[in-house]
LUMKOL-523233 format. One record per residue: x, y, z of N, C-alpha, C, O in turn; residue in one letter. Coordinates in steps of 0.02 Angstrom, whole numbers, padded with zeros to 5 digits, always signed. Example, Ala and Ser with C-alpha at 12.3 -4.5 7.8 and 13.67 -1.06 7.14 Angstrom:
2
+00660-00284+00390+00615-00225+00390+00660-00165+00390+00712-00166+00423a+00642-00112+00354+00684-00053+00357+00645+00002+00394+00670+00057+00402s
END
This chain:
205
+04316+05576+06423+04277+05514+06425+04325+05455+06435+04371+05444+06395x+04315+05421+06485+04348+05356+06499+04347+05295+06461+04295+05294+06427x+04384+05243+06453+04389+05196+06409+04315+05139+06385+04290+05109+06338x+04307+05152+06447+04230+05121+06463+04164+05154+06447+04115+05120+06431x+04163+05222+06450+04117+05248+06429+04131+05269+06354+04083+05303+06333x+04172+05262+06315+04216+05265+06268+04167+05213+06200+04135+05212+06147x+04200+05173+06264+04181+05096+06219+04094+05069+06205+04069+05036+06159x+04062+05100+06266+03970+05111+06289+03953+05166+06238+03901+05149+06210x+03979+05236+06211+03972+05282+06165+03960+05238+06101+03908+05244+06069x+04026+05177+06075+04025+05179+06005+03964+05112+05999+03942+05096+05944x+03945+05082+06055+03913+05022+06043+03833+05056+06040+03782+05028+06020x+03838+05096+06055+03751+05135+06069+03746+05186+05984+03691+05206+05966x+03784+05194+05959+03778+05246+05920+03792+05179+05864+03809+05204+05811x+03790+05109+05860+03802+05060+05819+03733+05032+05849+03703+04990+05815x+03717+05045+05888+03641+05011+05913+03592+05053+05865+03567+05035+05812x+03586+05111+05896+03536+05168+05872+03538+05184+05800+03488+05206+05771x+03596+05174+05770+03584+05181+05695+03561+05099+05665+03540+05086+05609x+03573+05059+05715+03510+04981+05678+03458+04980+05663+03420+04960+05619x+03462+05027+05746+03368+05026+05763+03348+05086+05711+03294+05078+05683x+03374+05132+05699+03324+05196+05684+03381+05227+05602+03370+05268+05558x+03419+05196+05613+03436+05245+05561+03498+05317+05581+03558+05327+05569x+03451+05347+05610+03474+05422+05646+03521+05450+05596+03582+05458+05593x+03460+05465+05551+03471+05512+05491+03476+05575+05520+03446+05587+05572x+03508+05614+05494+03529+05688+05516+03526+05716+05436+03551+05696+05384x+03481+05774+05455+03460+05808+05381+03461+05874+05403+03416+05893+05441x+03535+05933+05372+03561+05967+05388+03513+06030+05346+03546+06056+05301x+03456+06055+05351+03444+06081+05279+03445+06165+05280+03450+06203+05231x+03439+06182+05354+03451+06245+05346+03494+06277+05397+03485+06335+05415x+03545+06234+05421+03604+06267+05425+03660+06195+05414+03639+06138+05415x+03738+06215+05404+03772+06156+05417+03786+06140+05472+03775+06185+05513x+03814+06078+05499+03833+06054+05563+03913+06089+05545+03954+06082+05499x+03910+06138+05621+03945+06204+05630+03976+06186+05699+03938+06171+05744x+04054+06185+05712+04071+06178+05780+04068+06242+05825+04111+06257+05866x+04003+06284+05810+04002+06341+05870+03942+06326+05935+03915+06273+05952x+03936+06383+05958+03901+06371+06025+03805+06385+05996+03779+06437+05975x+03778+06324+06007+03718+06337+06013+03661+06289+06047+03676+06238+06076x+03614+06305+06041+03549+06264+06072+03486+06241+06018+03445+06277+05989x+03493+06174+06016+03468+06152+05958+03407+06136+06015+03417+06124+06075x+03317+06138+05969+03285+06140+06023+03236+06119+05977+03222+06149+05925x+03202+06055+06004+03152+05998+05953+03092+05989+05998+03073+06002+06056x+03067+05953+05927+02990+05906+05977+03028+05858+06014+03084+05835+06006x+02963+05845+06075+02977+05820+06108+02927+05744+06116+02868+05760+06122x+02937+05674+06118+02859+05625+06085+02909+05577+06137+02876+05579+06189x+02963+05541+06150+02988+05489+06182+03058+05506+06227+03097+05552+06215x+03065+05462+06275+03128+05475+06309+03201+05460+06268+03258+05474+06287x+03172+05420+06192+03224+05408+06157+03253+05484+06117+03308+05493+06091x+03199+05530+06120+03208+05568+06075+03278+05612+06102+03294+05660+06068x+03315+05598+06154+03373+05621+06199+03431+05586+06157+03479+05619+06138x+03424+05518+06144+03460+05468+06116+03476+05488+06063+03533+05508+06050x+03417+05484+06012+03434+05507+05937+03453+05565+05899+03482+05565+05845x+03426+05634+05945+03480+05695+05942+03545+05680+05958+03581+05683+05908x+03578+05662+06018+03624+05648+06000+03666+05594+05946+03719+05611+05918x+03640+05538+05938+03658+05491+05889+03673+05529+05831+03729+05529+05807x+03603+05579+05794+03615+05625+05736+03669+05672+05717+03683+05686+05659x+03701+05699+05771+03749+05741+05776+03826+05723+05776+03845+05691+05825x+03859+05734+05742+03929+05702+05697+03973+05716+05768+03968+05756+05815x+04014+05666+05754+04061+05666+05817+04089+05735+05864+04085+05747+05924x+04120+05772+05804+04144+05844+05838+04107+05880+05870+04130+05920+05911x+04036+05874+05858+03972+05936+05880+03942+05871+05954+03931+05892+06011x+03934+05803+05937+03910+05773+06009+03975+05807+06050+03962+05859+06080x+04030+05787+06054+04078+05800+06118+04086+05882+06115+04138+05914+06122x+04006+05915+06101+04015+06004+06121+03959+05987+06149+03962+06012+06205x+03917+05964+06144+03830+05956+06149+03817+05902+06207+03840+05846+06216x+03780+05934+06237+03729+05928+06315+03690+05902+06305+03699+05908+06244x+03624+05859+06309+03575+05864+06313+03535+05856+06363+03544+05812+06404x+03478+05902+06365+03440+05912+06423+03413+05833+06451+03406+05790+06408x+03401+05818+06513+03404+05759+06532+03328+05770+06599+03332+05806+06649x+03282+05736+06583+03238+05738+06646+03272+05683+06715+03265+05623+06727x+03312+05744+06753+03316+05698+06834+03283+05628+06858+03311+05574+06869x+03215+05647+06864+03165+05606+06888+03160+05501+06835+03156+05440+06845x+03166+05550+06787+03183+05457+06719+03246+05428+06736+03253+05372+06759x+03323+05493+06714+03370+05458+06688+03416+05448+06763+03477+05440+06759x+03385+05449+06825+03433+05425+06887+03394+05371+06919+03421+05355+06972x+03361+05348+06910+03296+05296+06913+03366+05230+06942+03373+05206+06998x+03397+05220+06895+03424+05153+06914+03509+05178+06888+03519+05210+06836x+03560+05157+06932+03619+05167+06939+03662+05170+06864+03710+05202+06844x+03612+05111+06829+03637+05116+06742+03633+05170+06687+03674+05187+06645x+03559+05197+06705+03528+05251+06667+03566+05313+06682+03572+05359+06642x+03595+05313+06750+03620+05382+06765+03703+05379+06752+03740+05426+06768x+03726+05323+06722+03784+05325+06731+03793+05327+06639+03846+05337+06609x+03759+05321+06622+03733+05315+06532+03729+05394+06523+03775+05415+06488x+03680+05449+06551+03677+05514+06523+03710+05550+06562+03696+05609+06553x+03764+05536+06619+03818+05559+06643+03900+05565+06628+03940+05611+06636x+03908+05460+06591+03989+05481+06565+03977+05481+06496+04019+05509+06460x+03913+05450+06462+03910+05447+06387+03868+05518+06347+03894+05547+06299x+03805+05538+06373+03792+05598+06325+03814+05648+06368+03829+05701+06340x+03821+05644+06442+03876+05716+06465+03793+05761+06467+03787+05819+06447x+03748+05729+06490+03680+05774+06507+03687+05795+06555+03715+05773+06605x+03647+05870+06543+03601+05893+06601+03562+05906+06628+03532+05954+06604x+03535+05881+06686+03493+05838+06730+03436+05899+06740+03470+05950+06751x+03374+05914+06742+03336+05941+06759+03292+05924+06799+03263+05875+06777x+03266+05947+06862+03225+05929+06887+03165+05944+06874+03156+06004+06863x+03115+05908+06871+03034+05935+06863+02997+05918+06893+02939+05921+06871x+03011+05885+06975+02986+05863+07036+02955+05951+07077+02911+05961+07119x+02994+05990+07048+02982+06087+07086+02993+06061+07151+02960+06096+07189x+03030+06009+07188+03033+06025+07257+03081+06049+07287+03091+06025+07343x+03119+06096+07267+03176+06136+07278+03157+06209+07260+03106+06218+07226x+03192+06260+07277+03187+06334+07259+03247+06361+07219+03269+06418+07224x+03280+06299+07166+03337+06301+07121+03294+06310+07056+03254+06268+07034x+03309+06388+07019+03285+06400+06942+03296+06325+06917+03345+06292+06933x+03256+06306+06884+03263+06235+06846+03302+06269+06789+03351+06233+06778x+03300+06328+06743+03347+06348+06708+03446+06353+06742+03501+06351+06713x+03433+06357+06784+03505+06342+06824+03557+06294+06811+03616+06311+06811x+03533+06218+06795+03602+06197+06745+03632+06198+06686+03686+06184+06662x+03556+06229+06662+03559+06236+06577+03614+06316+06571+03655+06329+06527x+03598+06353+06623+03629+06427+06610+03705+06402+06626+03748+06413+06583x+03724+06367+06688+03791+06358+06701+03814+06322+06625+03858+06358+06601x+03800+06272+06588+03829+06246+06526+03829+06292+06480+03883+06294+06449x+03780+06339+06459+03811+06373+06408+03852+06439+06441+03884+06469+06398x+03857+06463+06500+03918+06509+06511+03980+06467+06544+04013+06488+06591x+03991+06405+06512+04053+06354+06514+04068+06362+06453+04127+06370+06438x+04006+06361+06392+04036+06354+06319+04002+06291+06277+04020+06274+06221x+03944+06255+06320+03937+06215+06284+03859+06225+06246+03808+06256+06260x+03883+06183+06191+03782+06211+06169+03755+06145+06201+03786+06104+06234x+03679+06145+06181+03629+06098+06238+03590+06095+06174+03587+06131+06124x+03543+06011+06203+03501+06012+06164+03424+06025+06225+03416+06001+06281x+03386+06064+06193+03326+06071+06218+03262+06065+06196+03241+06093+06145x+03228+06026+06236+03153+06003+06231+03086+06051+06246+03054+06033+06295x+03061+06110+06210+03031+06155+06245+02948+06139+06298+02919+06162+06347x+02941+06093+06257+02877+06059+06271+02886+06064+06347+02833+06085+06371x+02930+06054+06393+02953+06011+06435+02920+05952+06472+02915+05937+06531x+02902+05931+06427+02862+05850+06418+02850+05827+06364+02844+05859+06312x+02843+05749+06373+02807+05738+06300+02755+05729+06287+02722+05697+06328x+02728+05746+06239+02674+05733+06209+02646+05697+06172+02685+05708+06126x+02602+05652+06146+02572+05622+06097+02521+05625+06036+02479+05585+06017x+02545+05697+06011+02507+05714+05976+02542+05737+05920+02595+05766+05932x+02520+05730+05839+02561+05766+05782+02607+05809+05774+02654+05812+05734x+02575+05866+05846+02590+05939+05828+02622+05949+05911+02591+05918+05954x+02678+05989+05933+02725+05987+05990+02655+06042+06032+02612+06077+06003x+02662+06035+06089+02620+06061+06144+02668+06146+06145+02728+06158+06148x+02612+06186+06141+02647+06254+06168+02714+06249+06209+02721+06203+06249x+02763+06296+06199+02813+06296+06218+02809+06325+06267+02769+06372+06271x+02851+06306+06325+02873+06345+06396+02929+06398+06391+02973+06391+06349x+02928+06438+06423+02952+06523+06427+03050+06501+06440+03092+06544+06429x+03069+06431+06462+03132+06418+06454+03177+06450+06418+03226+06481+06438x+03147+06437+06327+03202+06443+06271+03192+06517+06270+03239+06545+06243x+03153+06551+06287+03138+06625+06262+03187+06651+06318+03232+06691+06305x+03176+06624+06382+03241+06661+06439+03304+06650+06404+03340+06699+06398x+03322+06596+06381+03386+06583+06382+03402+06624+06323+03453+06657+06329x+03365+06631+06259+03368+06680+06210+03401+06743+06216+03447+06764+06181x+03365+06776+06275+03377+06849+06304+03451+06818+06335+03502+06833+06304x+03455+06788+06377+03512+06777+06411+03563+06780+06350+03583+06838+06339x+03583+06741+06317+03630+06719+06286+03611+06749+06215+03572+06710+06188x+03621+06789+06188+03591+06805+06117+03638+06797+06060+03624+06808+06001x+03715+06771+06091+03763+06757+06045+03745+06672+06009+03750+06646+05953x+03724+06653+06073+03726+06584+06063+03670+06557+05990+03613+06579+05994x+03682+06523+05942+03643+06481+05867+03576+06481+05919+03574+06476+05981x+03545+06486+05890+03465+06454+05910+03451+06407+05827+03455+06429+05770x+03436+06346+05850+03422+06299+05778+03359+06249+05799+03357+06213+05849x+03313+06256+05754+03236+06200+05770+03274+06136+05742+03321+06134+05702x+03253+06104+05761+03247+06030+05727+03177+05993+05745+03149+06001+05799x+03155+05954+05697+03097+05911+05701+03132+05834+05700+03172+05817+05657x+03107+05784+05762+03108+05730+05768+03071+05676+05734+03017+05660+05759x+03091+05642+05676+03035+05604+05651+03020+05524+05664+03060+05486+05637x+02970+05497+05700+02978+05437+05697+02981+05424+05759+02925+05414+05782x+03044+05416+05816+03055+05402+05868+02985+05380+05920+02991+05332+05958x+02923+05419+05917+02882+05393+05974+02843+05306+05936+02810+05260+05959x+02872+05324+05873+02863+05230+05839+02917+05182+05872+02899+05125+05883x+02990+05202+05889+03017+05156+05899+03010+05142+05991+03017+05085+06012x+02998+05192+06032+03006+05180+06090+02923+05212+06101+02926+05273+06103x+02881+05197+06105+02790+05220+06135+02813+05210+06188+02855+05173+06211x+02756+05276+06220+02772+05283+06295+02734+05225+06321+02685+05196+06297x+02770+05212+06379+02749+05167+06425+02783+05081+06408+02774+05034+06446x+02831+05074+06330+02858+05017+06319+02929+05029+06343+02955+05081+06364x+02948+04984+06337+03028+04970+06347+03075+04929+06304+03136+04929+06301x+03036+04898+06277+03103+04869+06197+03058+04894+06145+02997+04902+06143x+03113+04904+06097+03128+04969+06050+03108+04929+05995+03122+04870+05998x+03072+04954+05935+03066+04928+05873+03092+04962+05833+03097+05023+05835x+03120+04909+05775+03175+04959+05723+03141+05012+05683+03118+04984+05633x+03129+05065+05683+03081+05097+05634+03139+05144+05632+03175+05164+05678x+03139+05162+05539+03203+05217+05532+03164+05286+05536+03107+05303+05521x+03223+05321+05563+03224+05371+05609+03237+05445+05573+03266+05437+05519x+03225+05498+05584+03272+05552+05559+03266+05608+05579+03209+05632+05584x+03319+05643+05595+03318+05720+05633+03333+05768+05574+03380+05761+05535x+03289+05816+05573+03309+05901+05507+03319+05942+05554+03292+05952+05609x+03368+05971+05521+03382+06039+05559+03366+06091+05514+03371+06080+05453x+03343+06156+05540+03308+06212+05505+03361+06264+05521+03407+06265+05563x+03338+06311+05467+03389+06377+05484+03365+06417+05560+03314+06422+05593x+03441+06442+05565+03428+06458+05651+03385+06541+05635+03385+06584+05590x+03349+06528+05705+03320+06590+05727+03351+06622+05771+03397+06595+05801x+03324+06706+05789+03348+06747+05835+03307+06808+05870+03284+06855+05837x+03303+06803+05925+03258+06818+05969+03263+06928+05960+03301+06964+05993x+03188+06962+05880+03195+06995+05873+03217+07041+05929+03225+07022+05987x+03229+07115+05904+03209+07193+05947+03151+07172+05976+03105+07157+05937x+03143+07166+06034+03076+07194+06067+03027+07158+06061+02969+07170+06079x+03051+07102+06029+02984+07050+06013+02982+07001+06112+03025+06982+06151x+02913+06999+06109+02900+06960+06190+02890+06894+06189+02900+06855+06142x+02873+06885+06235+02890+06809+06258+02830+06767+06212+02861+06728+06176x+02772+06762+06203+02728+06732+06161+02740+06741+06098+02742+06688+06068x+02750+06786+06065+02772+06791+06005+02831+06752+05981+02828+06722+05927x+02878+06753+06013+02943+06701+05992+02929+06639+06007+02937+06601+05959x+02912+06615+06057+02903+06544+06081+02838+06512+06040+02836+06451+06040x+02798+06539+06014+02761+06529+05922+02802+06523+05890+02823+06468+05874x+02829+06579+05869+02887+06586+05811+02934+06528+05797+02953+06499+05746x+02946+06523+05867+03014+06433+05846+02965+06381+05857+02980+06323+05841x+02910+06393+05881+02889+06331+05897+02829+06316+05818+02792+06267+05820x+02829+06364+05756+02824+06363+05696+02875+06325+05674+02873+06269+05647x+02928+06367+05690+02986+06353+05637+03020+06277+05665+03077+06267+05643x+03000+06238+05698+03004+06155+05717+02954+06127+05675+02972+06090+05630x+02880+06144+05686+02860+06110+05630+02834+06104+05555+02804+06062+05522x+02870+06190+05542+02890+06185+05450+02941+06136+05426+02952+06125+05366x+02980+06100+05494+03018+06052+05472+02989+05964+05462+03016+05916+05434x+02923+05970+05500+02905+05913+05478+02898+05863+05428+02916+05805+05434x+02869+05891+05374+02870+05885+05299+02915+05906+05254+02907+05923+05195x+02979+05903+05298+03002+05943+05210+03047+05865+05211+03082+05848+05164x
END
């Protein structure tokens, strides 16, 4: 990371803890410098922001986070923000290509890095996260060394509602749950329930 994006890192992570807090509540595993895919609700485009904000220095500069193409290249600033500062990767969800949309996410974790992932792959506006897409369950099978960890996002679609653009301070906080692992023989609906339970037994605690 360059001096400049350096300096854009510490002023955003002094922003985001004004605005929100970006409580990090470790409760069922510790913040661990190994390889994994932490994988939350999904309610605002901030919710990219404040996973990373939550995550202690050593584990952000291991950690990816998934990035929608189509939002964060919009304007030369935005893309230069989840390019030298959260080090995202870019997904497309335009389908106008014949490139697996799992394709940058697979190249980062057989580099070594963990990712954060949104299963929803959208957001939603509702209490409870929208059925999960068959993504996290591929990458499961793929990678079965790699942490699988839920976290629940709390708050965030208060500070940024879709469709606004300045942020209200409302404090913020990310839990992390003990990691799961993609049984013997268990299929694709069954697991993608299973974590997509085990995100929101973290709501309330």
């Amino acid at each position: 990371m360059n001096l400049r994006a350096k300096a854009m890192s510490l002023f955003l992570l002094g922003l985001i803890r004004a605005l929100t807090g970006a409580q990090a509540r470790w409760q069922g595993c510790p913040p661990k410098a190994e390889q994994r895919i932490y994988f939350a609700n999904h309610q605002s485009h901030a919710d990219l922001v404040l996973m990373w904000a939550a995550l202690p220095s050593e584990l952000r500069s291991i950690t990816r986070p998934i990035a929608a193409k189509d939002y964060w290249t919009k304007t030369p600033f935005k893309q230069w923000i989840t390019t030298a500062v959260f080090n995202a990767i870019y997904v497309d969800r335009t389908k106008t290509t014949d490139q697996d949309p799992l394709e940058p996410l697979i190249d980062a974790l057989e580099s070594g890095d963990s990712i954060i992932l949104f299963p929803e792959g959208t957001r939603g506006n509702q209490e409870e996260p929208q059925p999960f897409k068959s993504g996290l369950y591929n990458l499961a099978q793929k990678f079965p060394q790699v942490v699988l960890v839920p976290a629940w996002i709390n708050n965030v679609q208060r500070v940024m509602p879709k469709g606004e653009v300045v942020p209200v301070p409302i404090l913020c906080s990310v839990t992390f749950g003990a990691p799961l692992a993609l049984e013997a023989g268990e299929d694709r609906g069954s697991f993608l329930a299973r974590a997509r339970q085990a995100v929101m037994a973290l709501r309330d605690s």
